[in-house]
TORKE-72743 format. One record per residue: residue in one letter; x, y, z of N, C-alpha, C in turn. Coordinates in steps of 0.02 Angstrom, whole numbers, plus 50000, padded with zeros to 5 digits. Example, Ala and Ser with C-alpha at 12.3 -4.5 7.8 and 13.67 -1.06 7.14 Angstrom:
BEGIN
("A"; (50660; 49716; 50390); (50615; 49775; 50390); (50660; 49835; 50390))
("S"; (50642; 49888; 50354); (50684; 49947; 50357); (50645; 50002; 50394))
***
This chain:
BEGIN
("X"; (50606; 48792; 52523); (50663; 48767; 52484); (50703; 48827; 52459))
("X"; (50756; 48821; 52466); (50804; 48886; 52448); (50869; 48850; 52393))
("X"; (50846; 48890; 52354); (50865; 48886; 52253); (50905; 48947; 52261))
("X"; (50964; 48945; 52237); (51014; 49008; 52222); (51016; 49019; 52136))
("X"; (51022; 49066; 52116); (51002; 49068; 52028); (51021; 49152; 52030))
("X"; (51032; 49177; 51966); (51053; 49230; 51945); (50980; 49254; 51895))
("X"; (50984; 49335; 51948); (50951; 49360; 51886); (50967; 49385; 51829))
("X"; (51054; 49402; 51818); (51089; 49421; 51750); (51083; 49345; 51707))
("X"; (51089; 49286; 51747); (51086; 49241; 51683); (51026; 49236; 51669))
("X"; (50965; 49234; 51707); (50904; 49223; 51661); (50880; 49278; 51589))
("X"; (50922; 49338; 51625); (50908; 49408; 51551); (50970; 49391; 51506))
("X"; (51006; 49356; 51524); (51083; 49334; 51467); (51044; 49294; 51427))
("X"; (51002; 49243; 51459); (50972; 49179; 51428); (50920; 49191; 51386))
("X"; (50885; 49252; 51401); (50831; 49276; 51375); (50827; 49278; 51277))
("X"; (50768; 49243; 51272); (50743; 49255; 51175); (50736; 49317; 51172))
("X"; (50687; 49339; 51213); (50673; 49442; 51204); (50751; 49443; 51213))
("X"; (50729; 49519; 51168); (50776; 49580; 51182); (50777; 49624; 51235))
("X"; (50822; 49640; 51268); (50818; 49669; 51315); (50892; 49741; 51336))
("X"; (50842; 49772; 51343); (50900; 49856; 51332); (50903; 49889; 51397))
("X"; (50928; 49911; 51426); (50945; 49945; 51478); (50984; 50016; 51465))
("X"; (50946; 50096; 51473); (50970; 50139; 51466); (50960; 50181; 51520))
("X"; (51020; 50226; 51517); (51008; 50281; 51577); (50927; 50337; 51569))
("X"; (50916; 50351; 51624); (50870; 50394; 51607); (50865; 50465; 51591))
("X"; (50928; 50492; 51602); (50963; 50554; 51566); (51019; 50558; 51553))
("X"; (51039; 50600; 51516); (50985; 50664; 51471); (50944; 50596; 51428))
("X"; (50894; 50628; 51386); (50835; 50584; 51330); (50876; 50604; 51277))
("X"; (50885; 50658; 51272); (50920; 50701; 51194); (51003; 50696; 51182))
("X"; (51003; 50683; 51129); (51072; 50655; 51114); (51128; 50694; 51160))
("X"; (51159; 50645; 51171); (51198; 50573; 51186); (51150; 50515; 51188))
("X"; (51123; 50549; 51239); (51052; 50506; 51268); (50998; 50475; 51225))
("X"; (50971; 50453; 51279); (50984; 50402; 51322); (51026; 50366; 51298))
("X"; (51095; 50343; 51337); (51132; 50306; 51348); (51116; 50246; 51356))
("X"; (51147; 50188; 51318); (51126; 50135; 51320); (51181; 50095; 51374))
("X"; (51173; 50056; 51421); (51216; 50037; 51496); (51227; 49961; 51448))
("X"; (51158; 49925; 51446); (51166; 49860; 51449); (51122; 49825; 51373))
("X"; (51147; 49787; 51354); (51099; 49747; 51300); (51116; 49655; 51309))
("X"; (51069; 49611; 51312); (51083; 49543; 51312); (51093; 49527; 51237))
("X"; (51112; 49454; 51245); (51141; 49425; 51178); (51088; 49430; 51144))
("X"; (51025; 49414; 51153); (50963; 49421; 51096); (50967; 49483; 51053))
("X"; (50974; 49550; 51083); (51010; 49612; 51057); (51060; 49604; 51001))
("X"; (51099; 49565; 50990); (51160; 49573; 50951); (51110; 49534; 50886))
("X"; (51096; 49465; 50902); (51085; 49408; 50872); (51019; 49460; 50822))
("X"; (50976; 49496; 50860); (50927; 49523; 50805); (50953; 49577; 50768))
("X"; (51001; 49610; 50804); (50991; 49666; 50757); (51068; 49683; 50737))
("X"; (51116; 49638; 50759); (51188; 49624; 50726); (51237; 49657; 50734))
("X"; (51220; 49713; 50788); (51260; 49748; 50838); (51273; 49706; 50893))
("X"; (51357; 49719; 50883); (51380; 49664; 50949); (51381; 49717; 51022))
("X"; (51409; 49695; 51072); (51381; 49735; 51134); (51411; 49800; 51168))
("X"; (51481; 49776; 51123); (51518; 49843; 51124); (51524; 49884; 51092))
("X"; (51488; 49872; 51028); (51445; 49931; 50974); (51401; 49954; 51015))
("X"; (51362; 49913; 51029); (51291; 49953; 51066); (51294; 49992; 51135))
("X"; (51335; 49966; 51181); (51356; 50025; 51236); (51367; 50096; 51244))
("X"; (51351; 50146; 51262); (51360; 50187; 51232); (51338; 50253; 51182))
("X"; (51309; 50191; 51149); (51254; 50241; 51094); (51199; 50258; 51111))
("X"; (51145; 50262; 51077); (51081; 50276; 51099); (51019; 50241; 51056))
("X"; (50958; 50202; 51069); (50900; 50169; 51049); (50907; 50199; 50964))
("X"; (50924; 50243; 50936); (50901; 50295; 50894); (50938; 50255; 50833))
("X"; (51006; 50236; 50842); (51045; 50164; 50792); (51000; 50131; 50734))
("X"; (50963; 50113; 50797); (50894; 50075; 50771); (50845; 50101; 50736))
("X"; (50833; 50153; 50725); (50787; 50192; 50701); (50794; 50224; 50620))
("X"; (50752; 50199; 50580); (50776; 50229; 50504); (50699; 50258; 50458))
("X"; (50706; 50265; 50402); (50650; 50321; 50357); (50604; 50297; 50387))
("X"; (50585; 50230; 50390); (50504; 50219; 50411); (50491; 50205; 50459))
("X"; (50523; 50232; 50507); (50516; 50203; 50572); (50457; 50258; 50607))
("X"; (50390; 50241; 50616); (50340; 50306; 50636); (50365; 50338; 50674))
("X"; (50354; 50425; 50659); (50359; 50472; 50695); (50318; 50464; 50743))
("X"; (50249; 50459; 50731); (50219; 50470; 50803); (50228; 50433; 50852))
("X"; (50251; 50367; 50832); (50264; 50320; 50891); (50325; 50325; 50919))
("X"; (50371; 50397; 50877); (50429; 50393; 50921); (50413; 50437; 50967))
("X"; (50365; 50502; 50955); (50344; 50542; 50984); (50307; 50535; 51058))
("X"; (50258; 50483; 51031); (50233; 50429; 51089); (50290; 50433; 51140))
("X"; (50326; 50365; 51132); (50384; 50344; 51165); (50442; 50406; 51200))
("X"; (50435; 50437; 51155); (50464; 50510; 51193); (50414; 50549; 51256))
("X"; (50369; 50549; 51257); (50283; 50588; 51277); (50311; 50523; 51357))
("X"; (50315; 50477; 51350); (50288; 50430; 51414); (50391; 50426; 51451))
("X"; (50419; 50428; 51388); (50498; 50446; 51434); (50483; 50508; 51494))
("X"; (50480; 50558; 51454); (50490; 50614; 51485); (50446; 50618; 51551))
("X"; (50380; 50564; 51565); (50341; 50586; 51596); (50365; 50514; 51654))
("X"; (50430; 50485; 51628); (50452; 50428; 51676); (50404; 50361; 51686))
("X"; (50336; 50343; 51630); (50275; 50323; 51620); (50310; 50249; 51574))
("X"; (50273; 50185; 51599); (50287; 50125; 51559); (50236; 50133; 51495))
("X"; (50276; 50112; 51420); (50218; 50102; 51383); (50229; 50039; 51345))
("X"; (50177; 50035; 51305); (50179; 49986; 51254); (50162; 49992; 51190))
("X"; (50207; 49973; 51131); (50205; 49982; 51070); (50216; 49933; 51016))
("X"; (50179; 49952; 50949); (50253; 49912; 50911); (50269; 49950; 50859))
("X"; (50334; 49945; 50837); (50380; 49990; 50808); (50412; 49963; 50737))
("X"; (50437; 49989; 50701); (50485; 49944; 50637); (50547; 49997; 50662))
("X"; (50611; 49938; 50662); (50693; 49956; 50675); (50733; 49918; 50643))
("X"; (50785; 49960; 50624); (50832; 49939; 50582); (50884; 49896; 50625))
("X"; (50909; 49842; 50563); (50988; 49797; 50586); (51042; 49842; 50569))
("X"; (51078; 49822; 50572); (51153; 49849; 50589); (51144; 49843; 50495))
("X"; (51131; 49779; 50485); (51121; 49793; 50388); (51089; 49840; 50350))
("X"; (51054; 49847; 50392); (50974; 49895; 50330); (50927; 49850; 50335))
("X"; (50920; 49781; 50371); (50850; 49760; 50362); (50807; 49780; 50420))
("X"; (50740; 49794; 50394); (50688; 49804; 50441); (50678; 49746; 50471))
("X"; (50641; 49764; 50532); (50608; 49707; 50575); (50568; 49733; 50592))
("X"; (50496; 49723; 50649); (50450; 49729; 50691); (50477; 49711; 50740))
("X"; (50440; 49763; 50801); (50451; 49750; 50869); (50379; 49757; 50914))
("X"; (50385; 49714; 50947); (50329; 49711; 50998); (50372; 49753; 51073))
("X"; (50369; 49793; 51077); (50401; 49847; 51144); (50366; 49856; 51181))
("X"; (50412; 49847; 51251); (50383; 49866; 51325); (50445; 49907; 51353))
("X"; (50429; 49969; 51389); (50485; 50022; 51403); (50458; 50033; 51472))
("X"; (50502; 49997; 51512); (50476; 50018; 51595); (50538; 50070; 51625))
("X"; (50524; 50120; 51681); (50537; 50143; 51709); (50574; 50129; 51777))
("X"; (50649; 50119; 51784); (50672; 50078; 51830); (50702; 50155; 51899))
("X"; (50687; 50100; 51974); (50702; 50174; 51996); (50730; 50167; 52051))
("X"; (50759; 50206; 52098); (50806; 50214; 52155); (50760; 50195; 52208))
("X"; (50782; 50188; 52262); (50762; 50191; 52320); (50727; 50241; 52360))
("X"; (50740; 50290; 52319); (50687; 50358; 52328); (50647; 50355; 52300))
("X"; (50635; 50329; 52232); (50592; 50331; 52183); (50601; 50371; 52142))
("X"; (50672; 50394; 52118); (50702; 50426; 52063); (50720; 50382; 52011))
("X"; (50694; 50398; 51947); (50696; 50373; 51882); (50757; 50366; 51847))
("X"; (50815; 50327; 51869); (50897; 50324; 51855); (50880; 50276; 51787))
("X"; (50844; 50234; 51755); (50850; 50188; 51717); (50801; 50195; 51674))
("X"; (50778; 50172; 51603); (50737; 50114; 51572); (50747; 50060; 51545))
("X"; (50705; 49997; 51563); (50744; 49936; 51511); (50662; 49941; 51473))
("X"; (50700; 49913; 51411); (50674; 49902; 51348); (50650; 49820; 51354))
("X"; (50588; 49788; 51358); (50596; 49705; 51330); (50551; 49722; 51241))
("X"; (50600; 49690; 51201); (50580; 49679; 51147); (50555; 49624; 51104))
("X"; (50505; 49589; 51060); (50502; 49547; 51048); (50485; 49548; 50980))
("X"; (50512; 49534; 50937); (50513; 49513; 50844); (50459; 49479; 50821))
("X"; (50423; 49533; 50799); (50334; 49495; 50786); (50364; 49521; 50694))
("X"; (50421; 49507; 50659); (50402; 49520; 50599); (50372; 49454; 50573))
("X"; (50357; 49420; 50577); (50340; 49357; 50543); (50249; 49380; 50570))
("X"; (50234; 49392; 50618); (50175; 49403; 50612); (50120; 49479; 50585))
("X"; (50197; 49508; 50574); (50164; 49578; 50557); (50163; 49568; 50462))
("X"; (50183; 49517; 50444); (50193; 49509; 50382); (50140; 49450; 50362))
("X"; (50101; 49422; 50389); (50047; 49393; 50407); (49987; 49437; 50409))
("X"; (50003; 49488; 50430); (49936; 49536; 50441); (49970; 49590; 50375))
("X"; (50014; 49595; 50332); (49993; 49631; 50275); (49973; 49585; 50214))
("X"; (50004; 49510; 50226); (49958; 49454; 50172); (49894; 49457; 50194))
("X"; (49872; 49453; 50247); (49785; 49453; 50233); (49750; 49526; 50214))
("X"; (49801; 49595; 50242); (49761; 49626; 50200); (49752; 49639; 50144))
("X"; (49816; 49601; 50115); (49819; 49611; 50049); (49780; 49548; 50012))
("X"; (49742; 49504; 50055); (49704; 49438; 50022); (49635; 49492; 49995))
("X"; (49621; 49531; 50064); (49559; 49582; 50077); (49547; 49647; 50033))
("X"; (49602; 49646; 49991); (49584; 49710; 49934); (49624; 49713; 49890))
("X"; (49649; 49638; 49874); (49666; 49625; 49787); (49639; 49562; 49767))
("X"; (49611; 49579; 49688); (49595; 49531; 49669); (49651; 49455; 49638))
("X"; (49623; 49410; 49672); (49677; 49342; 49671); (49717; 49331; 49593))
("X"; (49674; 49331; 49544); (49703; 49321; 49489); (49740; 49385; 49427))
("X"; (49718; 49449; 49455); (49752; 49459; 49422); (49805; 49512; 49468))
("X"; (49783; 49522; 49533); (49837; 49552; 49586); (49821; 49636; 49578))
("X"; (49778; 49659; 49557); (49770; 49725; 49559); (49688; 49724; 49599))
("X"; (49664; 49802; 49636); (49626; 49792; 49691); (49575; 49766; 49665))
("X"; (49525; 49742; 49712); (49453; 49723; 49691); (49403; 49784; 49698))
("X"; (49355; 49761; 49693); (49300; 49800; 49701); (49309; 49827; 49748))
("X"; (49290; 49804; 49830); (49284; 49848; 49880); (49336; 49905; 49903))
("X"; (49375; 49900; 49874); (49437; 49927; 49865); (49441; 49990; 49830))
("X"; (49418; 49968; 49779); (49395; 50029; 49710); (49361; 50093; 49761))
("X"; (49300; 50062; 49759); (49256; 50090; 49789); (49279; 50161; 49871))
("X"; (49304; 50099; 49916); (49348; 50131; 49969); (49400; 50216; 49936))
("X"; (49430; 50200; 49860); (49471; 50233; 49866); (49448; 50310; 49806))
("X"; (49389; 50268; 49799); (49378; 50330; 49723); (49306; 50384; 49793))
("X"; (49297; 50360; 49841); (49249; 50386; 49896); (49306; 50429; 49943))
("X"; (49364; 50429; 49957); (49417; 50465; 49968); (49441; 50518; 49914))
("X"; (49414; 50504; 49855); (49464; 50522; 49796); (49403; 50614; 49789))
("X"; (49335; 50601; 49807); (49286; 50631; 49798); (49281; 50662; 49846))
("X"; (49311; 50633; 49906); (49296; 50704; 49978); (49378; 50773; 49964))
("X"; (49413; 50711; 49927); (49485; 50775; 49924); (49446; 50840; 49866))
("X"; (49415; 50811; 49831); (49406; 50848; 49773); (49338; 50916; 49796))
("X"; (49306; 50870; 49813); (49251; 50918; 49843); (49272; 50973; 49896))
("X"; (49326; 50935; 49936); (49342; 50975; 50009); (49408; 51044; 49984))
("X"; (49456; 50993; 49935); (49529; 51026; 49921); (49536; 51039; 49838))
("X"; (49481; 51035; 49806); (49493; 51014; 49750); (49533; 50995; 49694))
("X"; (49538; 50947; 49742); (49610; 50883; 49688); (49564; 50838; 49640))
("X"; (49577; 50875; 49570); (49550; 50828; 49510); (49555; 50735; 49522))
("X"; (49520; 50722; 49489); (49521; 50655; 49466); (49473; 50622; 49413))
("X"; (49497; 50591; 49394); (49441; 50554; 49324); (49469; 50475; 49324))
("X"; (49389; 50454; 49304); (49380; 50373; 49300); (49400; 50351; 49226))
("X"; (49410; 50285; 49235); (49424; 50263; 49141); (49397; 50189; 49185))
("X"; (49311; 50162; 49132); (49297; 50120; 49141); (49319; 50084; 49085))
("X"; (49354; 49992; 49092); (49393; 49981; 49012); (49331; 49899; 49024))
("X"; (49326; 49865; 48966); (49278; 49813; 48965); (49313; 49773; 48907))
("X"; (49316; 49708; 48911); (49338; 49671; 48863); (49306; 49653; 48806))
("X"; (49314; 49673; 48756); (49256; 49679; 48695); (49254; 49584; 48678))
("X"; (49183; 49579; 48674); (49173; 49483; 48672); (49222; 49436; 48688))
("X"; (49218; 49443; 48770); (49256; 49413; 48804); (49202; 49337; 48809))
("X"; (49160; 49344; 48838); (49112; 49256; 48810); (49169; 49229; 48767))
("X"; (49146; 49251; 48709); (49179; 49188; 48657); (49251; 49195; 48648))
("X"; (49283; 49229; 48703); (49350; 49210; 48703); (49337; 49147; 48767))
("X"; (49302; 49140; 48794); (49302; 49088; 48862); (49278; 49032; 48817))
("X"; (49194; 49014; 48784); (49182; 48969; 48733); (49244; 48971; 48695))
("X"; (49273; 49007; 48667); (49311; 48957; 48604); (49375; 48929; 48636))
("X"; (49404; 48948; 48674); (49470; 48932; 48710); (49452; 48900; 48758))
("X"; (49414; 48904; 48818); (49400; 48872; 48886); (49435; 48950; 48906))
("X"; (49415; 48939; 49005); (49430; 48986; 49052); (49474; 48991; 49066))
("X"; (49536; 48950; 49056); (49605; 48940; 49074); (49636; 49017; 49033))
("X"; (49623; 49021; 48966); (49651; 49064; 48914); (49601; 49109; 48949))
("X"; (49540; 49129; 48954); (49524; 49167; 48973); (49552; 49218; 49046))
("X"; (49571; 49173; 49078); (49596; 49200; 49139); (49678; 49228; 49119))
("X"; (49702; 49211; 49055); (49761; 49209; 49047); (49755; 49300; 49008))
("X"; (49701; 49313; 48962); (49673; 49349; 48949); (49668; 49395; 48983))
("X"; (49636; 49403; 49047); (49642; 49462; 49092); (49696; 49479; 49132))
("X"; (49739; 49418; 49151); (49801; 49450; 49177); (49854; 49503; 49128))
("X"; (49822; 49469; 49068); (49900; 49509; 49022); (49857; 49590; 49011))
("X"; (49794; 49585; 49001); (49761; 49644; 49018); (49786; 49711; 49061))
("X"; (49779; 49659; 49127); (49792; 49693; 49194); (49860; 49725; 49195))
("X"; (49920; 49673; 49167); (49980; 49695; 49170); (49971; 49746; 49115))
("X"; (49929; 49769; 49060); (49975; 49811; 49039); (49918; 49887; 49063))
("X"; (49855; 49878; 49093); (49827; 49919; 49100); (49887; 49950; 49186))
("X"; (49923; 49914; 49236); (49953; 49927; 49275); (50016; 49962; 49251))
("X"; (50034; 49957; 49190); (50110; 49968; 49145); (50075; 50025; 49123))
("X"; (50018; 50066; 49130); (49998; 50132; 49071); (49990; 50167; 49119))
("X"; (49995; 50141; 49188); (49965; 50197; 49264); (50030; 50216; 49304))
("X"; (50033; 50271; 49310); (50075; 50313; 49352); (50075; 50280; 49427))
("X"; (50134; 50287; 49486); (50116; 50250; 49533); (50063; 50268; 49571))
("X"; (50041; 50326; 49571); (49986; 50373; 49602); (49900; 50340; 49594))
("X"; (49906; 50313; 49530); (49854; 50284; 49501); (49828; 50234; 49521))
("X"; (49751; 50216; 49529); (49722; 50148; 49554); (49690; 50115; 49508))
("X"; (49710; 50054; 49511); (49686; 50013; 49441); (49652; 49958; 49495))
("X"; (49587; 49932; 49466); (49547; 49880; 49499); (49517; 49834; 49449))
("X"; (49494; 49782; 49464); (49474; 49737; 49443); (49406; 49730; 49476))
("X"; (49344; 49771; 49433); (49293; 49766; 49454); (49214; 49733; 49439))
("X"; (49231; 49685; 49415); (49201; 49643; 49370); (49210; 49573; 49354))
("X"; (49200; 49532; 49291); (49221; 49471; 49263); (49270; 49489; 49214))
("X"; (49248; 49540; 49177); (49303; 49572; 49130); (49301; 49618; 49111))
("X"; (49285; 49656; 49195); (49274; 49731; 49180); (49342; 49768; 49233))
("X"; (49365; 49810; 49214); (49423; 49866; 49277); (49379; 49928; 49254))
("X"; (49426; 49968; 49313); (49403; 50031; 49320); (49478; 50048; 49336))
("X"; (49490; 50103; 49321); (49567; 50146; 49375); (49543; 50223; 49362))
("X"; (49581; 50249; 49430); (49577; 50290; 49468); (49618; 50351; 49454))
("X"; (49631; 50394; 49401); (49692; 50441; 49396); (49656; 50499; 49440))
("X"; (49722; 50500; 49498); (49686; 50596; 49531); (49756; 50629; 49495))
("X"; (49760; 50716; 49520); (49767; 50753; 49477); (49785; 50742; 49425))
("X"; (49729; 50753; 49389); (49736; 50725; 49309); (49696; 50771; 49252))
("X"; (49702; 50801; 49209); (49666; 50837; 49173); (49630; 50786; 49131))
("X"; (49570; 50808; 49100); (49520; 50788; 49058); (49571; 50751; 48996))
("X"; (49614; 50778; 48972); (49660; 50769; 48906); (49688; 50708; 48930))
("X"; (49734; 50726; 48992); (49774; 50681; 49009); (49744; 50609; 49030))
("X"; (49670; 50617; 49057); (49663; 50535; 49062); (49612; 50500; 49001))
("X"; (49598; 50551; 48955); (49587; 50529; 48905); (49642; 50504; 48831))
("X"; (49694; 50541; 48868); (49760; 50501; 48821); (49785; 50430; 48869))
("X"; (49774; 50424; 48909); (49802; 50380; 48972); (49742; 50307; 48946))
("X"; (49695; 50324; 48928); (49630; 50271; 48914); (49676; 50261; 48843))
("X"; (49677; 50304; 48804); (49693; 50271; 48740); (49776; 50241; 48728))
("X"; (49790; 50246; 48781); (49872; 50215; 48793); (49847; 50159; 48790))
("X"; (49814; 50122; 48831); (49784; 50068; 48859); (49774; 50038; 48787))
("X"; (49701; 50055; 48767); (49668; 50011; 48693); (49730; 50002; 48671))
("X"; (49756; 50053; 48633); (49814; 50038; 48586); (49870; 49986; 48595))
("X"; (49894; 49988; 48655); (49938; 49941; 48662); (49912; 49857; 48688))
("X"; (49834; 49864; 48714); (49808; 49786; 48700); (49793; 49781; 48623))
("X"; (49755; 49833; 48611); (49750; 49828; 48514); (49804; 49788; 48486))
("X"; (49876; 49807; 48507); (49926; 49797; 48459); (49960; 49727; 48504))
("X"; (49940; 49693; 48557); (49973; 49648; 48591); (49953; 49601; 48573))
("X"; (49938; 49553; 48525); (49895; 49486; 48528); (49918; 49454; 48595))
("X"; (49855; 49423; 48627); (49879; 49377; 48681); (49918; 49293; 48637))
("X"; (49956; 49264; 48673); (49993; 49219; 48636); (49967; 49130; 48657))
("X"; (49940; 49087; 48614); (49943; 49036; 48631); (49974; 48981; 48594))
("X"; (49973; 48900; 48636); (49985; 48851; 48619); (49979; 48856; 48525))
("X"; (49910; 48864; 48508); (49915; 48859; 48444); (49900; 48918; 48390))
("X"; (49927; 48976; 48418); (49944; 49010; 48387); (49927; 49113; 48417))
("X"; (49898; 49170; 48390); (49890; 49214; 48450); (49806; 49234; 48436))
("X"; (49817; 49257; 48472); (49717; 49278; 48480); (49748; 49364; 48492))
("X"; (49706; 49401; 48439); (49679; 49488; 48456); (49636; 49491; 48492))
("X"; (49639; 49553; 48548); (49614; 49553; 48598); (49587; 49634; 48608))
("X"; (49540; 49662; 48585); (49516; 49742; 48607); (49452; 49743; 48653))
("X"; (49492; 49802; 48668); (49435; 49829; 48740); (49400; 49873; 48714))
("X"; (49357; 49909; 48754); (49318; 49992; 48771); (49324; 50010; 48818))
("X"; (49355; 50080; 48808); (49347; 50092; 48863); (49304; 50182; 48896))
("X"; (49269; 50200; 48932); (49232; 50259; 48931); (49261; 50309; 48993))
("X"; (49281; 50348; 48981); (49327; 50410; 49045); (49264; 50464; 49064))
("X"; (49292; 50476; 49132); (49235; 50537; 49163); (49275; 50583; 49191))
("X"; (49280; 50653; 49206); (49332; 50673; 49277); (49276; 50718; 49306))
("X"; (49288; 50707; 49380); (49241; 50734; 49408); (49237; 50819; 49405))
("X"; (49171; 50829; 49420); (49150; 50903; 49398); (49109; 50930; 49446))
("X"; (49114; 50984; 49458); (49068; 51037; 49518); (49002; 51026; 49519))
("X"; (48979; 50986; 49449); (48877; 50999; 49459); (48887; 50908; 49485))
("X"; (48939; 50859; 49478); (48911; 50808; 49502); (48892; 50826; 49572))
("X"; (48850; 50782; 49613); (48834; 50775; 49683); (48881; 50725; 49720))
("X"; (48906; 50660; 49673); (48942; 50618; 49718); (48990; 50587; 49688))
("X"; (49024; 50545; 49705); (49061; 50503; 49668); (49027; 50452; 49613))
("X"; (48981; 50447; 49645); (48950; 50386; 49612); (48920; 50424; 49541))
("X"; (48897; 50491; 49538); (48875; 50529; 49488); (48957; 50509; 49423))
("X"; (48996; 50509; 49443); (49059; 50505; 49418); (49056; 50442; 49379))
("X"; (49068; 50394; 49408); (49083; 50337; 49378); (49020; 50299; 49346))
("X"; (48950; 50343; 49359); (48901; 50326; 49302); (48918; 50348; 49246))
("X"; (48948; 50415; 49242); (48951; 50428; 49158); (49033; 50409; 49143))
("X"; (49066; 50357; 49179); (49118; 50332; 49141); (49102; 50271; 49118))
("X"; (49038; 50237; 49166); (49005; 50180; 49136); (48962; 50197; 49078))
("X"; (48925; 50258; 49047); (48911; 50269; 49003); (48923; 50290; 48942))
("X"; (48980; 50311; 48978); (49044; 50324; 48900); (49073; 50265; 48884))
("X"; (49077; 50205; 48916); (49084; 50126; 48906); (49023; 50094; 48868))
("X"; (48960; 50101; 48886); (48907; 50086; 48857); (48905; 50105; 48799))
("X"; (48930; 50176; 48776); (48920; 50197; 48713); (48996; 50170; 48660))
("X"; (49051; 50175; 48689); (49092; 50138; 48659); (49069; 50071; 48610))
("X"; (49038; 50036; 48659); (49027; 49968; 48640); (48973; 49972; 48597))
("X"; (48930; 50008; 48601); (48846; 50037; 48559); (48893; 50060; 48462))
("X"; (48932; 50075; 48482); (48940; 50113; 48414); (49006; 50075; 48388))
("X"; (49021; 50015; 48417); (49075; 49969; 48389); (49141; 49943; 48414))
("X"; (49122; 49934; 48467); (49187; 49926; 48508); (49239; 49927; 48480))
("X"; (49307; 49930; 48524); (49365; 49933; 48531); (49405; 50022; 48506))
("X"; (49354; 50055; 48555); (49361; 50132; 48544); (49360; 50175; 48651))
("X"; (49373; 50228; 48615); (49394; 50270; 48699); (49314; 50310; 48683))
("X"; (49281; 50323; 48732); (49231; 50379; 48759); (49229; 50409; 48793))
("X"; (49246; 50477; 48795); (49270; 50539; 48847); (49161; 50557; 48863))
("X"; (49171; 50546; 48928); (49077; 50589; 48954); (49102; 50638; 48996))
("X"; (49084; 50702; 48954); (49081; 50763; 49011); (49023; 50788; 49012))
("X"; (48987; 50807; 49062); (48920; 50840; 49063); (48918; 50882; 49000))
("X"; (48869; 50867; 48991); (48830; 50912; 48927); (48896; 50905; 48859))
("X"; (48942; 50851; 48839); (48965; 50816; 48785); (49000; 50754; 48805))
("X"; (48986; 50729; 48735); (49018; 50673; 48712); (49067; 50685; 48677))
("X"; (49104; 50629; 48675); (49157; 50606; 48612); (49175; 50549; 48603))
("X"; (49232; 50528; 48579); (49271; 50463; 48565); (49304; 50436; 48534))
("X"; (49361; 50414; 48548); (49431; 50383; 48511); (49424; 50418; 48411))
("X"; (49390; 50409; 48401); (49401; 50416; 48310); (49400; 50511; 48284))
("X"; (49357; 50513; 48349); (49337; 50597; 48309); (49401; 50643; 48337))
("X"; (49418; 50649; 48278); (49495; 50684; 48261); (49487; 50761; 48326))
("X"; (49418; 50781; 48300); (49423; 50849; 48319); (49404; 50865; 48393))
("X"; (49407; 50789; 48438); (49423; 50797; 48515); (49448; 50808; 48543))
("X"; (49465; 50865; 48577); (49533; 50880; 48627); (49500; 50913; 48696))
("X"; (49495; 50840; 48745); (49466; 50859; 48809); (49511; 50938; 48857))
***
């Protein structure tokens, strides 16, 4: 059976994107862009006589990975099909995802005169895969990391320090008789309780800083380069301003103080974990001697929030 049909209308018709560039020069001018179908315009809002002309690079903005342009450059030069995926800019400024295939089109000799580009817009699924990782290392209710998370990043925080020695210190914070804020209110207020927590323990941290939720109504955060002083003023930022926040309800406000106990790591610990025992023990002792106070643990001293004559 003999069917007559166009192969320009099936790539006109085409959902992918689809690019057609010369194969030299690579370096500006180049690659020259010959051809783009309507899917081309429609994603990225360059019409076709904008895009003629120019070069793939339009597309390309701050976060667009180096190495994968490098890649993509590595398999040009070598006239080699690859496959990638990429983030590229619209003609607006919005990002997208691309699912890319870059084949090598060629003469009758087998000289490399072309590449077409097929492209396909996986942002809806690449934004799918940063909600689940973000299901996978924040905690649901109050949106700052969880545990495994903590853990993951204060075990990074200890090879820089050991290897490059980039400071860091823990501030373990604990909700002073949080029970009978759950008994006397119910869990609803309670849960209401740790978010306003969270927000303001996230409002006292630099963006550098990791704040987690590692517990029922316990956090931990993460300050690296940070001096002894500085994350022991950074802990008492914290108390003070839940000290002074009553949480607010229906019938009227509830005071709300923490403890909290700071460590920064030091040359005789062995590990991380040596670390965040004595920020859990400068927490322990907080609460031992009356909660709603700061406890600085440095090997071989103590201190804490009241004694005037502390200066880590």
């Amino acid at each position: 059976m003999n069917e007559e049909f166009s192969f320009r209308d099936i790539v006109e018709l085409a959902q992918d994107v689809i690019i057609v560039t010369k194969a030299d020069p690579l370096d500006p001018p180049g690659p020259v862009i010959v051809y783009v179908n309507p899917a081309f315009s429609r994603l990225t809002g360059y019409t076709r006589e904008e895009a003629i002309g120019q070069n793939p690079r339009i597309l390309q903005g701050l976060n667009t990975d180096k190495e994968t342009l490098h890649a993509i450059r590595t398999k040009l030069e070598n006239a080699e099909p690859l496959h990638v995926a990429i983030e590229n800019y619209a003609k607006d400024g919005r990002a997208y995802w691309l699912d890319l295939s870059i084949m090598p089109l060629r003469d009758a000799n087998g000289k490399t005169t072309h590449f077409v580009a097929i492209e396909r817009d996986v942002s809806l699924q690449k934004e799918l895969e940063r909600k689940l990782i973000e299901l996978a290392i924040r905690d649901p209710l109050t949106g700052l990391f969880n545990r495994r998370k903590y853990f993951e990043v204060i075990d990074a925080a200890w090879i820089r320090y050991r290897n490059g020695g980039e400071p860091f210190a823990v501030i373990d914070l604990d909700i002073d008789l949080f029970k009978s804020v759950n008994d006397t209110f119910g869990h609803d207020f309670g849960d209401k309780v740790l978010q306003e927590i969270a927000s303001v323990i996230r409002s006292c941290c630099r963006p550098e800083d990791v704040a987690a939720r590692v517990g029922g109504e316990e956090f931990s955060v993460i300050l690296e380069n940070v001096t002894a002083g500085g994350a022991f003023e950074t802990a008492e930022r914290m108390r003070k301003r839940i000290e002074s926040e009553p949480v607010r309800l229906p019938a009227g406000q509830w005071n709300v103080t923490v403890s909290l106990g700071v460590a920064v790591a030091d040359l005789r610990d062995t590990s991380a974990d040596r670390v965040t025992k004595r920020a859990d023990e400068a927490l322990y002792q907080s609460k031992s001697r009356g909660r709603n106070r700061t406890t600085y643990f440095e090997i071989g001293q103590v201190a804490d929030s009241p004694s005037a004559s502390f200066r880590p």
